[in-house]
N, CA, C and O atoms as CSV, one atom per row, in Angstrom:
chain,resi,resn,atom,element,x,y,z
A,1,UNK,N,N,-3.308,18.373,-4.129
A,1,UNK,CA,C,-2.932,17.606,-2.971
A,1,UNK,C,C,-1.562,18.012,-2.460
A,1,UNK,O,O,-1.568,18.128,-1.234
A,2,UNK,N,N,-0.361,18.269,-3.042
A,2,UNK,CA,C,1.153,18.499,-3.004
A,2,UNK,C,C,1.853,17.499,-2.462
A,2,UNK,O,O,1.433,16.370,-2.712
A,3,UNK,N,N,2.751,17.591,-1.826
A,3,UNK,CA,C,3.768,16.401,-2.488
A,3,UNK,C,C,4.048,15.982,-0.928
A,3,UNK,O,O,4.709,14.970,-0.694
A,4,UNK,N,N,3.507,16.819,0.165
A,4,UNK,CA,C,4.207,17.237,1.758
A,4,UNK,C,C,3.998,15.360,2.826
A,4,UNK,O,O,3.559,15.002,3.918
A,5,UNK,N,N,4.439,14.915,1.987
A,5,UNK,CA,C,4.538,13.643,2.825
A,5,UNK,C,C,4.909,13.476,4.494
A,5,UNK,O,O,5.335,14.469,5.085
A,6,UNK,N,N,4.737,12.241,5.194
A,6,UNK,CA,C,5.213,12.111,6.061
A,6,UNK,C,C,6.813,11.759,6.170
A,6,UNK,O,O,7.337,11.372,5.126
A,7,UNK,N,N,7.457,11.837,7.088
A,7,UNK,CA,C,8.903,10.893,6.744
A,7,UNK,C,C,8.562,9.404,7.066
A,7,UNK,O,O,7.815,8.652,7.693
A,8,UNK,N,N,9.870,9.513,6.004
A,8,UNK,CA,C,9.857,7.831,5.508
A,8,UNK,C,C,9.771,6.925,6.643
A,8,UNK,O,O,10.389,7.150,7.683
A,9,UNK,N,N,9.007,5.883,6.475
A,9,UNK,CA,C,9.565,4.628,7.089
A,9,UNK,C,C,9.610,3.206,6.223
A,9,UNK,O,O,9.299,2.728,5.132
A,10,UNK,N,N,10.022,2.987,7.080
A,10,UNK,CA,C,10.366,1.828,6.436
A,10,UNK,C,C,9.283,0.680,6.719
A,10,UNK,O,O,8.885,0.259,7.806
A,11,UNK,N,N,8.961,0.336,5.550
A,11,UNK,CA,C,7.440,-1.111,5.357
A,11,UNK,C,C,6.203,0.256,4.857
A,11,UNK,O,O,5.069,-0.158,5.098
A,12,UNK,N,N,6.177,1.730,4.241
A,12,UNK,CA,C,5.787,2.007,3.998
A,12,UNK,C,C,5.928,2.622,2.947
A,12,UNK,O,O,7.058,3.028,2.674
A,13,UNK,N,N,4.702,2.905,1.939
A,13,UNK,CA,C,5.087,3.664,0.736
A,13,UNK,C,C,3.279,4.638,0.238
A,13,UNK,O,O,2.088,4.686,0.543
A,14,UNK,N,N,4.067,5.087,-0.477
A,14,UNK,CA,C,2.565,5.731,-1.062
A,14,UNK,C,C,2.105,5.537,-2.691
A,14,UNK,O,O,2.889,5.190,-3.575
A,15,UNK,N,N,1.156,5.734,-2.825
A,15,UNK,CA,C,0.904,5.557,-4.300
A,15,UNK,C,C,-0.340,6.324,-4.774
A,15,UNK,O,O,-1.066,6.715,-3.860
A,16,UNK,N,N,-0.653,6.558,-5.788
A,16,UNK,CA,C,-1.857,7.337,-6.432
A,16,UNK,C,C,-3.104,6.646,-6.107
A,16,UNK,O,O,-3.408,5.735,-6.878
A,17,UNK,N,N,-3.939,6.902,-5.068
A,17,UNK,CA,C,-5.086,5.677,-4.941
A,17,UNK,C,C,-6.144,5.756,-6.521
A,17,UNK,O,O,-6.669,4.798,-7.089
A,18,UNK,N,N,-6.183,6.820,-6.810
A,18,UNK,CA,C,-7.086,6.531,-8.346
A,18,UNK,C,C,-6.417,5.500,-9.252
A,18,UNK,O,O,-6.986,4.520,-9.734
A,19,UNK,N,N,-5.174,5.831,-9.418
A,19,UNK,CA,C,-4.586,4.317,-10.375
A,19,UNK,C,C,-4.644,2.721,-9.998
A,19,UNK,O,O,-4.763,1.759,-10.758
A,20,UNK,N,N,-4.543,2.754,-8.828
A,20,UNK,CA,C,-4.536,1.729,-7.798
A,20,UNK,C,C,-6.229,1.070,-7.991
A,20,UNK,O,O,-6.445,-0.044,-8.469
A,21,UNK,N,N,-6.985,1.731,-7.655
A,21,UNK,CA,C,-8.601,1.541,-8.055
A,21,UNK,C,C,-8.389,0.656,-6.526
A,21,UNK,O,O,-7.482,0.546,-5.701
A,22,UNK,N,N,-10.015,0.028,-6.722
A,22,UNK,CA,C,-10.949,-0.149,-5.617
A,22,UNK,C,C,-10.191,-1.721,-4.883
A,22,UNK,O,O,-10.244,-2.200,-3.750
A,23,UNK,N,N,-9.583,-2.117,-6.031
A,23,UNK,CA,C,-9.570,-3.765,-5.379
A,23,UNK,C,C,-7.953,-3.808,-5.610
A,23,UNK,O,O,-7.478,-3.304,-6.628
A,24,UNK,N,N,-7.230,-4.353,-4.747
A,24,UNK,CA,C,-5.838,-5.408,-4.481
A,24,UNK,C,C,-5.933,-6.578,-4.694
A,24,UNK,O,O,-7.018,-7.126,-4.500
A,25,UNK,N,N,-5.008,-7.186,-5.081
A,25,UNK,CA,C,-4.978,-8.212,-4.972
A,25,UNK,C,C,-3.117,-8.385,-4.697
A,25,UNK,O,O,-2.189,-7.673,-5.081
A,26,UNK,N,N,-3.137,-9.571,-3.926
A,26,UNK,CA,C,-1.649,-9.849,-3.278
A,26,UNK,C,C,-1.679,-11.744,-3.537
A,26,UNK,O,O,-2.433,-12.714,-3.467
A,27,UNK,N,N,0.070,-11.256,-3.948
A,27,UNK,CA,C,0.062,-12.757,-4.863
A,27,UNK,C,C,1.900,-13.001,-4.389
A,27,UNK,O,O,2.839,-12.502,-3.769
A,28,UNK,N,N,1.550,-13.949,-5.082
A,28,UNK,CA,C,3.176,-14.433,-5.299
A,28,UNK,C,C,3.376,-14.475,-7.002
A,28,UNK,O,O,2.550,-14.756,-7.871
A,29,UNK,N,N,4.725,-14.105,-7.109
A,29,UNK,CA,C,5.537,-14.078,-8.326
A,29,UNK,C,C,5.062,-15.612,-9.476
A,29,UNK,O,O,5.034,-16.790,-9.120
A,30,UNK,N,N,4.771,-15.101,-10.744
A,30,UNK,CA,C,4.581,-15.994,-11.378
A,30,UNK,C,C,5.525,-15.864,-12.935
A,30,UNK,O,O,5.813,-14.702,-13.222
A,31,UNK,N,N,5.914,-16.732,-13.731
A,31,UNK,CA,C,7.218,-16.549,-14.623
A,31,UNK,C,C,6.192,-15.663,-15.716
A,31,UNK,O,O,5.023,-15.898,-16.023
A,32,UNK,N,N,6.951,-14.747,-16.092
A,32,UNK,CA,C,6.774,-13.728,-17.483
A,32,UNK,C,C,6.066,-12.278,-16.730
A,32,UNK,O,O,5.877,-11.233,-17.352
A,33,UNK,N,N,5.775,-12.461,-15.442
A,33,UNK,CA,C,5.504,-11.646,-14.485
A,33,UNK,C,C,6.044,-9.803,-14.761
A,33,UNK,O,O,7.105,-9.459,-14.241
A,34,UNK,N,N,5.641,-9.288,-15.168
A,34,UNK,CA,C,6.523,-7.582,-15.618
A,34,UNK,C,C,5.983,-6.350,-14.557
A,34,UNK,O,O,4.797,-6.163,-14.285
A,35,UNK,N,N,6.980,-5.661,-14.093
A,35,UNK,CA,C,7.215,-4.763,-13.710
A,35,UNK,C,C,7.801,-3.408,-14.177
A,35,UNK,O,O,8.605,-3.411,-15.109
A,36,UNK,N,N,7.466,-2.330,-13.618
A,36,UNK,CA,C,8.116,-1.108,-14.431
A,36,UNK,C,C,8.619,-0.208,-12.919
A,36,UNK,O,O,8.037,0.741,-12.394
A,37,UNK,N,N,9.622,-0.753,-12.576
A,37,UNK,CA,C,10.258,0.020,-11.001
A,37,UNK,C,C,10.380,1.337,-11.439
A,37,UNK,O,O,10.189,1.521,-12.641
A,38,UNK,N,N,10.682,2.399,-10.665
A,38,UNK,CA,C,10.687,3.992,-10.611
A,38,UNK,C,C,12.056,3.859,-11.166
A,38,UNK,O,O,12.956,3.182,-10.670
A,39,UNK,N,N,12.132,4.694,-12.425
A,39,UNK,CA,C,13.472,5.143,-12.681
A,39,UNK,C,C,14.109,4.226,-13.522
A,39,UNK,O,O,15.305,4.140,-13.799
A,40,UNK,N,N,13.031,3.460,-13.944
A,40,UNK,CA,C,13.480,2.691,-14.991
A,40,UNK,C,C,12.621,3.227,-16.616
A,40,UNK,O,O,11.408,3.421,-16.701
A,41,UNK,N,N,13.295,3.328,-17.392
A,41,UNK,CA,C,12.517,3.673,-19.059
A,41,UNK,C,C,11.206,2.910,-19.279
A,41,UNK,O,O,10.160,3.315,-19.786
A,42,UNK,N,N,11.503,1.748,-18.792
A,42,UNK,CA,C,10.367,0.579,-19.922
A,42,UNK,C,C,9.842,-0.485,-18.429
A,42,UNK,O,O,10.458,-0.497,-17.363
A,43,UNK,N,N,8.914,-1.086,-18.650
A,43,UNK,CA,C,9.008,-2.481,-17.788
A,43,UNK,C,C,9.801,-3.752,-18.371
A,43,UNK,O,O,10.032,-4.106,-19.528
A,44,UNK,N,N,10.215,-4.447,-16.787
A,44,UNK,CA,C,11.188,-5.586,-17.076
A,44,UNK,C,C,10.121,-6.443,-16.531
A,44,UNK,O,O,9.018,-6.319,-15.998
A,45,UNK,N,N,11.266,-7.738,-17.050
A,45,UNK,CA,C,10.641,-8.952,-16.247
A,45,UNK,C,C,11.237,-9.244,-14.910
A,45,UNK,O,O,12.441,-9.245,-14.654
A,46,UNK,N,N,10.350,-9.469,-14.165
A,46,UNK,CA,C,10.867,-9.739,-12.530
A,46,UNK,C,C,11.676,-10.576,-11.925
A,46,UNK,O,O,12.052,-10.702,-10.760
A,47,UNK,N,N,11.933,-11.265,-13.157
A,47,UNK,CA,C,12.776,-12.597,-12.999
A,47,UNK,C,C,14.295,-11.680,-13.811
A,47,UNK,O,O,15.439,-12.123,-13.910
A,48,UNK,N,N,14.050,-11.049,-14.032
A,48,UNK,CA,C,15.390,-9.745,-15.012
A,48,UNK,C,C,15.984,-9.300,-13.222
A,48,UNK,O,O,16.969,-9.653,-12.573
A,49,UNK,N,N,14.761,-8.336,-12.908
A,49,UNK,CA,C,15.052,-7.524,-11.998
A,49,UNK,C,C,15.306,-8.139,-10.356
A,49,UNK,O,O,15.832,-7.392,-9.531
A,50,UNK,N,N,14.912,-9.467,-9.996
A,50,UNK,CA,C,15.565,-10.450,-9.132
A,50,UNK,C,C,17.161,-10.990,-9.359
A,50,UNK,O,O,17.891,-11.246,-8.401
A,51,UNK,N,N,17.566,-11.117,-10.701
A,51,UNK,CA,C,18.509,-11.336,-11.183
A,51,UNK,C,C,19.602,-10.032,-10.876
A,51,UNK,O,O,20.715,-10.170,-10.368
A,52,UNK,N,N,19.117,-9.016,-11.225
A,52,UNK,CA,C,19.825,-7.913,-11.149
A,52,UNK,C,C,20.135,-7.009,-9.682
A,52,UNK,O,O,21.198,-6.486,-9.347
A,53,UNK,N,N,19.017,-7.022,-9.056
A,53,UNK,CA,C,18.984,-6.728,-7.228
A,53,UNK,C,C,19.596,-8.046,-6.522
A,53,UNK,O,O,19.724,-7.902,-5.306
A,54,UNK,N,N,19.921,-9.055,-6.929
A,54,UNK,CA,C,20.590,-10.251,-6.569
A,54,UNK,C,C,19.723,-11.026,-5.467
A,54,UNK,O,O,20.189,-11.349,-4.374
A,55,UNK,N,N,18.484,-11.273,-5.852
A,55,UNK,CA,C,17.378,-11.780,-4.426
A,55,UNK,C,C,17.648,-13.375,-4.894
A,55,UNK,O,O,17.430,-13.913,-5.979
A,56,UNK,N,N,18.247,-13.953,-3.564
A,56,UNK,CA,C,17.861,-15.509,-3.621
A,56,UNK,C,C,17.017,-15.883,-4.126
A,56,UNK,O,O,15.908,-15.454,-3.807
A,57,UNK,N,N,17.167,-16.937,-5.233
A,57,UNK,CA,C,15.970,-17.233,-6.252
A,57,UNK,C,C,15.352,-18.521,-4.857
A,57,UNK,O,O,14.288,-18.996,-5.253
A,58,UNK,N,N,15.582,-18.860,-4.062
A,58,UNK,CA,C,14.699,-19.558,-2.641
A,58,UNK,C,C,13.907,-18.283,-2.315
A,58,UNK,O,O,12.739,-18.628,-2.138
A,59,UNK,N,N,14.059,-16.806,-2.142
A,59,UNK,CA,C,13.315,-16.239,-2.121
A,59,UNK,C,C,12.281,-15.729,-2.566
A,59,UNK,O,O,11.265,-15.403,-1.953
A,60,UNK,N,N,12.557,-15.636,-3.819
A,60,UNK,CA,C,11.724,-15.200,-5.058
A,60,UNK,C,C,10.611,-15.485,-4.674
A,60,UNK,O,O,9.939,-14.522,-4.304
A,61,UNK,N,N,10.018,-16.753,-4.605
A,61,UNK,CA,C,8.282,-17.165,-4.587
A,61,UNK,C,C,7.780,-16.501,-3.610
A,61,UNK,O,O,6.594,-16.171,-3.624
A,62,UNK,N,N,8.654,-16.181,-2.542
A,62,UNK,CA,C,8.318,-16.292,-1.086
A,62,UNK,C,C,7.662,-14.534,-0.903
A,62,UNK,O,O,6.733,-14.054,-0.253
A,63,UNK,N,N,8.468,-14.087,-1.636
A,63,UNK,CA,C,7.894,-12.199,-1.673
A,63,UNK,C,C,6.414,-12.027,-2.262
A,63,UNK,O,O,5.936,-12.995,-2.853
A,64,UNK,N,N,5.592,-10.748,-2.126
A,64,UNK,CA,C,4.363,-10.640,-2.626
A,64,UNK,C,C,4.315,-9.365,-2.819
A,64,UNK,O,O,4.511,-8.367,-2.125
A,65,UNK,N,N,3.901,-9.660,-4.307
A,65,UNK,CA,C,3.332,-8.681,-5.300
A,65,UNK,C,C,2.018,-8.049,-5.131
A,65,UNK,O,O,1.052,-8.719,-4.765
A,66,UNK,N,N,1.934,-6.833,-5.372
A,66,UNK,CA,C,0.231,-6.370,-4.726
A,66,UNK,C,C,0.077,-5.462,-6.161
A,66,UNK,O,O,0.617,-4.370,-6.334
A,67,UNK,N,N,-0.780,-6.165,-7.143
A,67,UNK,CA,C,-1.660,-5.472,-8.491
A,67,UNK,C,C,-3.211,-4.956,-8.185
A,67,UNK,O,O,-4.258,-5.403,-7.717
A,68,UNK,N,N,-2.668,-3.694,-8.767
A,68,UNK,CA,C,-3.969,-3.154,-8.923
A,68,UNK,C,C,-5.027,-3.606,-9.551
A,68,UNK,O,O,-4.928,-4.705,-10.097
A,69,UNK,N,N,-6.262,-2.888,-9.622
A,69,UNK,CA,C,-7.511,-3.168,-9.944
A,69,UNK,C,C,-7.443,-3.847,-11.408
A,69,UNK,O,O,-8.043,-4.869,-11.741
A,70,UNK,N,N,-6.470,-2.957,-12.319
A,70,UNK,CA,C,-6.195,-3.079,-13.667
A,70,UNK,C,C,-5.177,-4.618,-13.838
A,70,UNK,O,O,-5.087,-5.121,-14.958
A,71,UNK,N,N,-4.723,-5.026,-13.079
A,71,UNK,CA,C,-3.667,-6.225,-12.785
A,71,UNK,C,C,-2.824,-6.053,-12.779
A,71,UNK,O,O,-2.175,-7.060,-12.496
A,72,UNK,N,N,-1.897,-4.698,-13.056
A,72,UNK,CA,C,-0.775,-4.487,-13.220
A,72,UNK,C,C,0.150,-3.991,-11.805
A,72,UNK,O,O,-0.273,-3.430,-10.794
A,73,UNK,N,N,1.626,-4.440,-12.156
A,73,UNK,CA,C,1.626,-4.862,-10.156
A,73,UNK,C,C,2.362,-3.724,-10.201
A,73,UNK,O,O,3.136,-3.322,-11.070
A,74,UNK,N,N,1.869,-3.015,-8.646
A,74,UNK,CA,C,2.625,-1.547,-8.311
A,74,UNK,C,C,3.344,-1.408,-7.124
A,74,UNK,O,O,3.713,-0.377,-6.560
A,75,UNK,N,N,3.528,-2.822,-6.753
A,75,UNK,CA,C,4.497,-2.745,-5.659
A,75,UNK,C,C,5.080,-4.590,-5.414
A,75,UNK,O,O,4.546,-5.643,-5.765
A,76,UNK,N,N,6.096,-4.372,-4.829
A,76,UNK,CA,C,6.798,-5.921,-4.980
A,76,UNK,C,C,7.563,-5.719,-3.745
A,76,UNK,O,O,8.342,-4.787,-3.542
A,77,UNK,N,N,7.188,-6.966,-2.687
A,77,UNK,CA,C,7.782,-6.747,-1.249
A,77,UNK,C,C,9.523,-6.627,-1.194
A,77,UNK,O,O,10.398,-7.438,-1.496
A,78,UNK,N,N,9.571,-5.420,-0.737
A,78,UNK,CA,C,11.163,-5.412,-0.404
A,78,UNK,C,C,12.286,-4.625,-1.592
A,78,UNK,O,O,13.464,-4.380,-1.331
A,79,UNK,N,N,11.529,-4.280,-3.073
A,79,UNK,CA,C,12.201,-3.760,-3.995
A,79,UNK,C,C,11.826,-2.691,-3.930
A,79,UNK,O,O,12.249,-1.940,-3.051
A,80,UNK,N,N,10.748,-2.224,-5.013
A,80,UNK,CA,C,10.480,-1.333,-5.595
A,80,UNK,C,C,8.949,-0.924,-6.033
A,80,UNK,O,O,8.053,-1.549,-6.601
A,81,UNK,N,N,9.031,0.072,-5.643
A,81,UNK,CA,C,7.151,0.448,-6.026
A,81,UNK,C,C,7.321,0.932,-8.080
A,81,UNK,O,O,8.346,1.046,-8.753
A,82,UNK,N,N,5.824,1.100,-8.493
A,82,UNK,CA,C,6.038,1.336,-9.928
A,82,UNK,C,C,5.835,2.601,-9.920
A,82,UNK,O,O,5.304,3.332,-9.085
A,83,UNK,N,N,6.487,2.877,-11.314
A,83,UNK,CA,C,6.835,4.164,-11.759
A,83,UNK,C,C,5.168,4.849,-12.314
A,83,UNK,O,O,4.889,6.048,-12.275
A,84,UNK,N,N,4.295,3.819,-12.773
A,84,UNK,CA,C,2.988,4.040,-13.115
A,84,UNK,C,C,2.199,4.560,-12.006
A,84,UNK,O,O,1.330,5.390,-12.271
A,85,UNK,N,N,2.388,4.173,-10.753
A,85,UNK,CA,C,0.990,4.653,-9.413
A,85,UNK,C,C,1.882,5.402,-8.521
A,85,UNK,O,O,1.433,5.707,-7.416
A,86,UNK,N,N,3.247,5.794,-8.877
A,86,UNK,CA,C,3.974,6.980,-7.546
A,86,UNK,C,C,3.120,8.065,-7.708
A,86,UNK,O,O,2.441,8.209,-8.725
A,87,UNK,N,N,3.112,8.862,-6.743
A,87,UNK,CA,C,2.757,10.050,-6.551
A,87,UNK,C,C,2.967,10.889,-7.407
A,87,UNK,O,O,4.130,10.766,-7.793
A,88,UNK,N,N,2.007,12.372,-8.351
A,88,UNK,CA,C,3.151,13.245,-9.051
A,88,UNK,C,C,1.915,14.260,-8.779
A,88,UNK,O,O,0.929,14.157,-8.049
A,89,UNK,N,N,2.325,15.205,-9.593
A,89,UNK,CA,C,1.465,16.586,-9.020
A,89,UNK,C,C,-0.011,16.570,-9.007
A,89,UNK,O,O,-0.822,17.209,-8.338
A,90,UNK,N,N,-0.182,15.423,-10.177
A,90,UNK,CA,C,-1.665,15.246,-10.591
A,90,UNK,C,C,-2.347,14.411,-9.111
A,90,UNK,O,O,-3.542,14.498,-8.830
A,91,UNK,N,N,-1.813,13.990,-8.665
A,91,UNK,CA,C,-2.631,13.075,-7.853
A,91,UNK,C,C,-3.603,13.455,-6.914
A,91,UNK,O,O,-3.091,14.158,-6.042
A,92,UNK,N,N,-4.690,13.285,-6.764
A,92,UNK,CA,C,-5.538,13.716,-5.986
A,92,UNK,C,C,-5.770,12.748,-4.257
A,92,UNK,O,O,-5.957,13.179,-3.120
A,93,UNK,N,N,-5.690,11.880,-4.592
A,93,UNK,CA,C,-5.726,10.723,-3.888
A,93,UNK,C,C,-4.876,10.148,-3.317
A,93,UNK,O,O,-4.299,10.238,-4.401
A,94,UNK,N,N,-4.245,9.670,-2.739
A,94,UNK,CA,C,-2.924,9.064,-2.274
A,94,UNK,C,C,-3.156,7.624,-0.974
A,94,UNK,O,O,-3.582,7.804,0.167
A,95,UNK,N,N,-2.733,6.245,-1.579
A,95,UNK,CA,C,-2.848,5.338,-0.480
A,95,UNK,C,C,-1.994,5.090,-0.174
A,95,UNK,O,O,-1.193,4.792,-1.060
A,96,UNK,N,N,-1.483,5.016,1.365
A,96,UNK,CA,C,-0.842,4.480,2.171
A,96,UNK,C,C,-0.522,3.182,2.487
A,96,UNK,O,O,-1.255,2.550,3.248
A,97,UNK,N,N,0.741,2.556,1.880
A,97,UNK,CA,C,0.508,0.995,2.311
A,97,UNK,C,C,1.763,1.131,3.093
A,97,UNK,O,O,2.723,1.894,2.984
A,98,UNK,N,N,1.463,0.125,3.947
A,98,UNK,CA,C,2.492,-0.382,5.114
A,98,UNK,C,C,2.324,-1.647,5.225
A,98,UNK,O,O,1.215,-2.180,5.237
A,99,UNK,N,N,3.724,-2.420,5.343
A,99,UNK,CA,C,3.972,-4.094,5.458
A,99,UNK,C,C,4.873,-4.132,6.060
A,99,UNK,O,O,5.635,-3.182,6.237
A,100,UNK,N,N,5.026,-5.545,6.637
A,100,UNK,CA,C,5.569,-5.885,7.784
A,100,UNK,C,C,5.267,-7.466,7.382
A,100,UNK,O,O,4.206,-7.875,6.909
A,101,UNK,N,N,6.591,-8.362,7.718
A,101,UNK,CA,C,6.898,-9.642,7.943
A,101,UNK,C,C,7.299,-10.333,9.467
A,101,UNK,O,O,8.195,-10.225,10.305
A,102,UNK,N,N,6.105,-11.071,9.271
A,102,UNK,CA,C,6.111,-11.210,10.961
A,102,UNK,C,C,7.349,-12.145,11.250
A,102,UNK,O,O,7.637,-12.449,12.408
């Protein structure tokens, strides 16, 4: 596939559509909730990584998480996509998500 993306915008990202699988699901934040952002070693807890990006905990509920087929969440509105479904050489597939807050 290679790597030749579009340029960036912003409310968009890409991800491996094979890891991602057939079904989404989009939620709101729930406590013990884990994430593994790009460029991090291990997954944290989201309530770690809200703490640490400094997001109004009034905000917190209000953002949405989108888990893959497997449940594991690969993108979180406004932070960070996961280090598990980015793009890498292997990928054959690639989905396009774009969001927007009306």
């Amino acid at each position: 596939m290679g790597m030749n993306l579009p340029k960036r915008r912003s409310g968009t990202e890409y991800f491996d559509a094979e890891l991602v699988g057939s079904k989404v699901t989009l939620r709101h934040w729930h406590k013990g909730d884990r994430f593994h952002p790009i460029g991090m070693p291990s997954p944290v807890k989201l309530q770690d990584l809200f703490v640490n990006q400094k997001v109004p905990q009034a905000l917190r509920h209000k953002l949405i998480l989108a888990e893959a087929e497997n449940g594991d969440i690969f993108w979180v509105e406004g932070i960070r996509i996961s280090e598990r479904f980015q793009l890498t050489s292997a990928t054959k597939h690639r989905l396009q998500w774009q969001s927007s807050r009306d």
